[in-house]
C-alpha positions as CSV (number, residue, x, y, z in Angstrom):
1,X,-24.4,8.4,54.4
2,X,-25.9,5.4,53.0
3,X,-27.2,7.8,49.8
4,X,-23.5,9.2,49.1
5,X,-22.4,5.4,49.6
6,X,-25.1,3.9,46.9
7,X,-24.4,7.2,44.7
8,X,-20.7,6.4,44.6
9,X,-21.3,3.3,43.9
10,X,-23.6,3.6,40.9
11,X,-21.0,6.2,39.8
12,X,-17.9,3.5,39.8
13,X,-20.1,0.7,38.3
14,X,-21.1,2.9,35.2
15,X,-17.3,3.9,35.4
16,X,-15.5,0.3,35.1
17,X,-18.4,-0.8,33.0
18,X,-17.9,2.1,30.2
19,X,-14.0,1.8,30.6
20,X,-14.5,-1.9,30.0
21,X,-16.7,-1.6,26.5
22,X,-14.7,1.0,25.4
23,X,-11.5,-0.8,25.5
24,X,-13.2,-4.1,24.4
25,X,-14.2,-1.8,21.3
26,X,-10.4,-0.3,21.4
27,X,-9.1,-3.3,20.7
28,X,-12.0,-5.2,18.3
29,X,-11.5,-1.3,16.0
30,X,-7.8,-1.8,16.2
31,X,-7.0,-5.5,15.9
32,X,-9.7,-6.5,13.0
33,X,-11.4,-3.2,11.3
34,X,-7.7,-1.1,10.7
35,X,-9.1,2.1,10.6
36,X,-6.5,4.1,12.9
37,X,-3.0,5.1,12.0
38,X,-0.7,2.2,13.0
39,X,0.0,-0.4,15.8
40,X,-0.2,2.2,18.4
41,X,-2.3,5.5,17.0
42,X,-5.3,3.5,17.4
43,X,-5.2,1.4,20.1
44,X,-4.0,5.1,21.9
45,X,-7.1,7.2,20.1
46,X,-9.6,4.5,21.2
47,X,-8.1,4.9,24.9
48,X,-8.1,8.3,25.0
49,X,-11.6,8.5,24.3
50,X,-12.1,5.8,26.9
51,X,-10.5,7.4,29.4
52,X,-12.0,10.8,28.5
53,X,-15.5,9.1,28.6
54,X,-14.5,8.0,32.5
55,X,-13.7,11.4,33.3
56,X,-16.4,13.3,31.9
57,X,-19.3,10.2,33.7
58,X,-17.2,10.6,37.4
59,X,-17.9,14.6,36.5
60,X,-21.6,13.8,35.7
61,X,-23.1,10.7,36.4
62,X,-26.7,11.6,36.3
63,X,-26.2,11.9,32.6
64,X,-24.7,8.3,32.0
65,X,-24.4,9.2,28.5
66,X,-21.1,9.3,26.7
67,X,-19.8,11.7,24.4
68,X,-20.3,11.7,21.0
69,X,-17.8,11.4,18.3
70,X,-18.3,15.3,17.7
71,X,-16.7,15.9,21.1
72,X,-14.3,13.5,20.4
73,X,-12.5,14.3,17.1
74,X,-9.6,12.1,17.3
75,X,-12.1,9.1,16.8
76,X,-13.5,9.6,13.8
77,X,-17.2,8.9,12.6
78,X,-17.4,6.7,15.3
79,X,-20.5,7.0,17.7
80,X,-20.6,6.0,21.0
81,X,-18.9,3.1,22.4
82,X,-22.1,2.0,24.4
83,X,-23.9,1.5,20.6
84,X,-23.1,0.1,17.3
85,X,-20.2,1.7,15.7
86,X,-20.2,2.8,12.1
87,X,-18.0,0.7,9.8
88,X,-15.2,2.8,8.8
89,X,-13.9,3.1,5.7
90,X,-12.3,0.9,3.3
91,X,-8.9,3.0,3.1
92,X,-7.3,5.2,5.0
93,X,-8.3,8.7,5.1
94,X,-5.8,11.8,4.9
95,X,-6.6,13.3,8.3
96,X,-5.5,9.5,9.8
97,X,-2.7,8.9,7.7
98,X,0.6,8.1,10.2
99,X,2.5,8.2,6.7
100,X,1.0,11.7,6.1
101,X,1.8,13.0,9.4
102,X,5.5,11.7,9.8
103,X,5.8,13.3,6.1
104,X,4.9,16.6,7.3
105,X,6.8,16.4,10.6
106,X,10.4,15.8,9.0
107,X,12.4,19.2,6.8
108,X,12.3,19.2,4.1
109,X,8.5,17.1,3.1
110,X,9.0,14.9,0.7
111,X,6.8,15.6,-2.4
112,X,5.0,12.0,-2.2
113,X,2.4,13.8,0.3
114,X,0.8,17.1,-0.5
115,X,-0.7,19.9,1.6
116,X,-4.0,20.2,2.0
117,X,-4.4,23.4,-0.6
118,X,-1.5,21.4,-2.6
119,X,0.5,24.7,-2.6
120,X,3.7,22.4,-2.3
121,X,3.4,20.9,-5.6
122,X,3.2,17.4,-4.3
123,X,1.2,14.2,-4.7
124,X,-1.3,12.1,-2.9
125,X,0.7,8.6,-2.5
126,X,0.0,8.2,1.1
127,X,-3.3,7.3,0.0
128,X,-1.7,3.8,-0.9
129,X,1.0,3.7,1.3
130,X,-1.0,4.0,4.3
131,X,-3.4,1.6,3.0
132,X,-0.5,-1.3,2.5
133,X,1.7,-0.4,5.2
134,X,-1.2,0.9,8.1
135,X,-4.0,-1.3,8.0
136,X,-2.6,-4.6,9.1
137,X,0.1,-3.1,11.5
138,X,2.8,-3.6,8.2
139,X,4.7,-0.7,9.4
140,X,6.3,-2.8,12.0
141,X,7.6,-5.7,10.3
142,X,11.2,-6.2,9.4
143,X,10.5,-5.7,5.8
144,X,13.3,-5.5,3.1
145,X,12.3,-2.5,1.1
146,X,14.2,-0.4,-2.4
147,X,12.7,2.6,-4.0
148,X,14.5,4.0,-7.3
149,X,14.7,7.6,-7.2
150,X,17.2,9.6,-4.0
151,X,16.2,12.3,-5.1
152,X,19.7,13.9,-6.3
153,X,17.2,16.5,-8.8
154,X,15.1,17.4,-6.3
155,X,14.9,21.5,-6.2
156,X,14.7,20.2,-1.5
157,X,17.9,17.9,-2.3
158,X,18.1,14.0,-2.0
159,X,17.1,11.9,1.3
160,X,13.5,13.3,1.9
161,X,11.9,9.7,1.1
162,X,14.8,8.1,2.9
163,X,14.2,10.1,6.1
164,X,10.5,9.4,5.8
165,X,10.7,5.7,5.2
166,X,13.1,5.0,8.0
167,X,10.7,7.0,10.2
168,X,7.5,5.2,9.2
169,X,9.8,1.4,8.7
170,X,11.6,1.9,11.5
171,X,12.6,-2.0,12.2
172,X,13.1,-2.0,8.2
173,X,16.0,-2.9,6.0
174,X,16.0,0.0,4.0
175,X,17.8,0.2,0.1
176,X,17.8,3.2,-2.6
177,X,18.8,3.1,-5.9
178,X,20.3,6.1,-8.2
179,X,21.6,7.0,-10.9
180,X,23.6,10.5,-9.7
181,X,27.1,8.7,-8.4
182,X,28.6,11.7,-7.1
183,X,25.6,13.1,-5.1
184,X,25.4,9.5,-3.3
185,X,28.7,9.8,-2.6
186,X,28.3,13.5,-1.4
187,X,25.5,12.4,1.0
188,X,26.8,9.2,2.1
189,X,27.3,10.2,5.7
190,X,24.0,11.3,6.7
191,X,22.5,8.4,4.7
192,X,24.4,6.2,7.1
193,X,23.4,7.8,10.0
194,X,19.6,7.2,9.5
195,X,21.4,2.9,8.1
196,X,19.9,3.4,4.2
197,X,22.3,1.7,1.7
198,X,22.3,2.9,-2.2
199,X,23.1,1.0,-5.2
200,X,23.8,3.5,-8.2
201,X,23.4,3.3,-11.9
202,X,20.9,3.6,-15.1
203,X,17.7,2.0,-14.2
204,X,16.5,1.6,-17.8
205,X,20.2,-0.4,-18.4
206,X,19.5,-4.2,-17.8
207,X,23.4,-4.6,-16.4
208,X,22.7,-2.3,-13.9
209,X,19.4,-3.7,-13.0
210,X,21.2,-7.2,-12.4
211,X,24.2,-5.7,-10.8
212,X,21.6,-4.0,-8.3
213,X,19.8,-7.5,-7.5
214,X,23.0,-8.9,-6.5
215,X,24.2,-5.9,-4.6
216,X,21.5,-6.1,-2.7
217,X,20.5,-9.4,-2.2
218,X,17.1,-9.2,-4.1
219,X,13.9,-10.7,-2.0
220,X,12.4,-7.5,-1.1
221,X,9.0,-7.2,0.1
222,X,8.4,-4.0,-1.7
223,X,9.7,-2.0,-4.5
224,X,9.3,1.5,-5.3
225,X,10.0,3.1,-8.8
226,X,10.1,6.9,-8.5
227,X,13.3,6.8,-10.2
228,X,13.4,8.7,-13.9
229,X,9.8,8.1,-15.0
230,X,10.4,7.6,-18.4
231,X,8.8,4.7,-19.7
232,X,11.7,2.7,-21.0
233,X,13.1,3.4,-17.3
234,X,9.9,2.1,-15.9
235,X,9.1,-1.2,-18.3
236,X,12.7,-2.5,-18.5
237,X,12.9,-1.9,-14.3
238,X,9.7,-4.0,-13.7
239,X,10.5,-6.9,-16.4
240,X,13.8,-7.3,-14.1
241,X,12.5,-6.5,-10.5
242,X,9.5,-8.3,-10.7
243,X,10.9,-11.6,-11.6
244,X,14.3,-11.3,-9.7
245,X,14.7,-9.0,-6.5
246,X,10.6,-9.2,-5.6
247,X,9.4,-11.9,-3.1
248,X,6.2,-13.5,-3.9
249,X,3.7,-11.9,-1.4
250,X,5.2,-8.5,-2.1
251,X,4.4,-5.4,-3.6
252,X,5.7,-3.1,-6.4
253,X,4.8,0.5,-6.4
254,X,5.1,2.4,-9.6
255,X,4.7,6.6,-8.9
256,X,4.5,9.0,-11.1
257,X,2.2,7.3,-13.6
258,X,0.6,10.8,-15.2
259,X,4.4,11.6,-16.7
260,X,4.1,8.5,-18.9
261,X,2.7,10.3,-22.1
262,X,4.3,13.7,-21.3
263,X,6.8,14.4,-24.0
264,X,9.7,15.1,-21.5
265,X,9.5,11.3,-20.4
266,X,8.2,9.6,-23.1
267,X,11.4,7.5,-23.5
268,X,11.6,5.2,-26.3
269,X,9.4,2.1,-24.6
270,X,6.4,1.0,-24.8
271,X,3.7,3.6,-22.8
272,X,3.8,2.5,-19.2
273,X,0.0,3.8,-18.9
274,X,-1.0,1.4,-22.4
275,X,0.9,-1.4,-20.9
276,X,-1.0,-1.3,-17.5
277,X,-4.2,-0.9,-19.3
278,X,-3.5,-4.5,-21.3
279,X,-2.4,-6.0,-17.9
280,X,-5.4,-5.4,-16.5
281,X,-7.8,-6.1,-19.3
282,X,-6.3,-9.7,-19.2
283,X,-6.7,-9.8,-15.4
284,X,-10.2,-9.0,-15.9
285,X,-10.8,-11.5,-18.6
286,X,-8.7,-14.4,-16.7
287,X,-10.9,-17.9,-17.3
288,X,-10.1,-20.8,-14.9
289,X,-10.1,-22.5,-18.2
290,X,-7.6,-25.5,-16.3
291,X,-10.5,-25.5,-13.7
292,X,-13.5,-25.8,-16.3
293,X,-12.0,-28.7,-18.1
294,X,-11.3,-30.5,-15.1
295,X,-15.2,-30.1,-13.8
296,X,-15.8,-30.7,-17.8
297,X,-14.0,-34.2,-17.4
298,X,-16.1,-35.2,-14.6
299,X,-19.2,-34.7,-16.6
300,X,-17.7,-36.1,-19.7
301,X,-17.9,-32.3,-21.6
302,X,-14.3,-31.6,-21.5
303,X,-13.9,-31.5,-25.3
304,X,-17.6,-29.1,-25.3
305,X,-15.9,-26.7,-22.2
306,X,-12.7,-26.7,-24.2
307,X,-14.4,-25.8,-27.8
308,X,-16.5,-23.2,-25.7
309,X,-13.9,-21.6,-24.4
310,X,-11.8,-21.6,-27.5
311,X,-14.5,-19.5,-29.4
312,X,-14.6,-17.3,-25.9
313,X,-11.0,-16.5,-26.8
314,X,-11.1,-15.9,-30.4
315,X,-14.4,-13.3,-30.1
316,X,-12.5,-11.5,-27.6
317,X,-9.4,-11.1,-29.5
318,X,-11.2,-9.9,-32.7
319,X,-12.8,-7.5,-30.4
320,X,-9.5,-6.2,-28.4
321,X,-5.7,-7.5,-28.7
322,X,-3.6,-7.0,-26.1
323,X,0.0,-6.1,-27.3
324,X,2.0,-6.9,-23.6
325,X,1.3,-10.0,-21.9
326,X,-0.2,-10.5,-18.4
327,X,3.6,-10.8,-16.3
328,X,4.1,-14.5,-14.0
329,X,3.0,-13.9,-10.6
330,X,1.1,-11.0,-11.4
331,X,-2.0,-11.0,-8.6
332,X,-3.4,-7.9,-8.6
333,X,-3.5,-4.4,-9.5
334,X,-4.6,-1.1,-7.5
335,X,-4.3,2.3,-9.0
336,X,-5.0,5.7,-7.0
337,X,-4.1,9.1,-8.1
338,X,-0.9,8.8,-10.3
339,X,0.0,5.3,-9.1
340,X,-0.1,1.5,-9.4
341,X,0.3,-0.7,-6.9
342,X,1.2,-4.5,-8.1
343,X,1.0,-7.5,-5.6
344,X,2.7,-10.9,-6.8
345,X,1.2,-13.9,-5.9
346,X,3.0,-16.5,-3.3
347,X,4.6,-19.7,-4.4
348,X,1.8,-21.7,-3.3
349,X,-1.4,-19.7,-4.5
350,X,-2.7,-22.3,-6.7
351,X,-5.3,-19.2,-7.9
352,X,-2.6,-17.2,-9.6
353,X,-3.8,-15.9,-12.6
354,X,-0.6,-16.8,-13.8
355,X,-1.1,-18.7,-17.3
356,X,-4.6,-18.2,-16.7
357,X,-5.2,-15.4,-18.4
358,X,-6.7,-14.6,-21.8
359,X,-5.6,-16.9,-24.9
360,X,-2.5,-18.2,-22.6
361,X,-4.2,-21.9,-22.7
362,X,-4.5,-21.1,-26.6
363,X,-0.7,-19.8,-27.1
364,X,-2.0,-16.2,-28.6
């Protein structure tokens, strides 16, 4: 009797103590490293292999090992909660994607997603999206969102982002923007029943772009341009978004990048693709130049920093010239497979690049 007593009781401490690391890990994995799905996925996968781990100790408790990740697919490369877990990775991957799966979950799947033998002619975005929306629990926020492009001359029909957005946003403020009148009219009723509002008109036409900002409201947290893909569509779209409807903080998503020097959409502006290139050559060749003369003046070698630096600027331009400047705000860019994504710096970043960057100080 006292055996069975001691045995049970061995068996309930390695129980509770298991149960409590694994959920200590749960939470440490889903709070700080972002790896799983969203605010719930991963707090739920961690669980369930908590829980799993109980079961299969109360079943055999000589073993007091837990399972491995093997046995465990839903967690990943993780190993076992009782060691040191691997660090994941520094994106999310396609098989942990919640942007993925609600994509493939709704009729018809929108094309920003693609199957995993691409045999529905789609694209990879949720490699981004998931990224920006999944690793710091985005999804949930009460963001203001617009994406160009319903999708009127889609061979599915129009709404397939809309649906997935308000799926994966759901506490967002949702806005499209398109240029087909009479099919946003034609689906106005089912885009009100999932609350999406639409703005219509020529993205490339500057009126329209202005008409849209105060339609809406502007201050969006993210923009989306997979509107016409031509370039003049895409440049004249960003020089009026960026500065006018996009908070600071936020994020502009431009898809469809590949298209840019395709005949069909090569539009009559400037080459998105060249334009992006010169953006980020001059984010890569930003100088704190305002920084450097201020340490200069300190050491009485502003006038040496400043000469310095002007000679800096002047080999670099003989060596590369960048026709379109770096744009205000600009903070960063990310590119994945046939996308950009921009961020815009806050109001009170004081390391914008802003001004900052190549032969700005200079006037070039």
């Amino acid at each position: 009797m006292n055996n069975n007593t001691n045995r049970n009781s061995v068996q309930w401490q390695w129980m509770v103590a298991t149960l409590a690391v694994a959920l200590s890990t749960a939470c440490v994995t889903f709070l700080f490293q972002g790896y799983h799905t969203g605010f719930w996925t991963g707090g739920t996968q961690q669980l369930r292999h908590s829980i799993h781990q109980m079961v299969h100790l109360q079943q055999h408790p000589s073993s007091a090992v837990p399972l491995s990740a093997s046995q465990n697919p839903g967690c990943g490369n993780h190993s076992s909660v009782l060691k040191s877990s691997s660090p994941p990775p520094f994106y999310i991957p396609p098989n942990f994607s919640e942007f993925r799966r609600l994509a493939f979950s709704l009729t018809p799947v929108t094309d920003k997603v693609s199957a995993v033998t691409g045999n529905n002619g789609g694209h990879s975005y949720d490699s981004l999206y998931s990224k920006y929306f999944e690793g710091q629990g985005r999804r949930w926020q009460h963001l203001k969102i617009l994406e160009i492009g319903l999708g009127c001359d889609m061979v599915y029909g129009p709404g397939a982002s809309a649906q997935l957005w308000r799926k994966y946003l759901p506490n967002a403020v949702i806005w499209f923007a398109e240029f087909d009148s009479l099919c946003v009219e034609k689906y106005k009723q089912q885009l009100q029943t999932i609350d999406v509002q639409v703005v219509t008109g020529d993205q490339a036409d500057n009126a329209t772009l202005h008409s849209w900002v105060q339609l809406t409201g502007g201050k969006f947290d993210v923009i989306i341009d997979d509107g016409g893909h031509t370039n003049n569509q895409i440049y004249n779209s960003f020089q009026v978004l960026w500065y006018e409807a996009l908070k600071g903080g936020g994020v502009y998503f431009i898809e469809d990048l590949q298209a840019s020097r395709v005949p069909a959409y090569r539009g009559s502006g400037p080459v998105i693709l060249d334009v992006i290139k010169d953006w980020i050559e001059a984010l890569l060749n930003t100088v704190r130049f305002d920084y450097l003369v201020g340490l200069g003046k300190d050491k009485g070698i502003a006038q040496s920093l400043s000469t310095l630096y002007a000679r800096y600027v002047a080999e670099r331009k003989s060596s590369y010239v960048a026709k379109y400047n770096l744009p205000l705000g600009l903070k960063s860019i990310e590119c994945a497979a046939e996308m950009c994504a921009l961020v815009k710096c806050t109001s009170d970043d004081y390391l914008c690049p802003e001004g900052l960057a190549l032969g700005a100080k200079l006037k070039m």
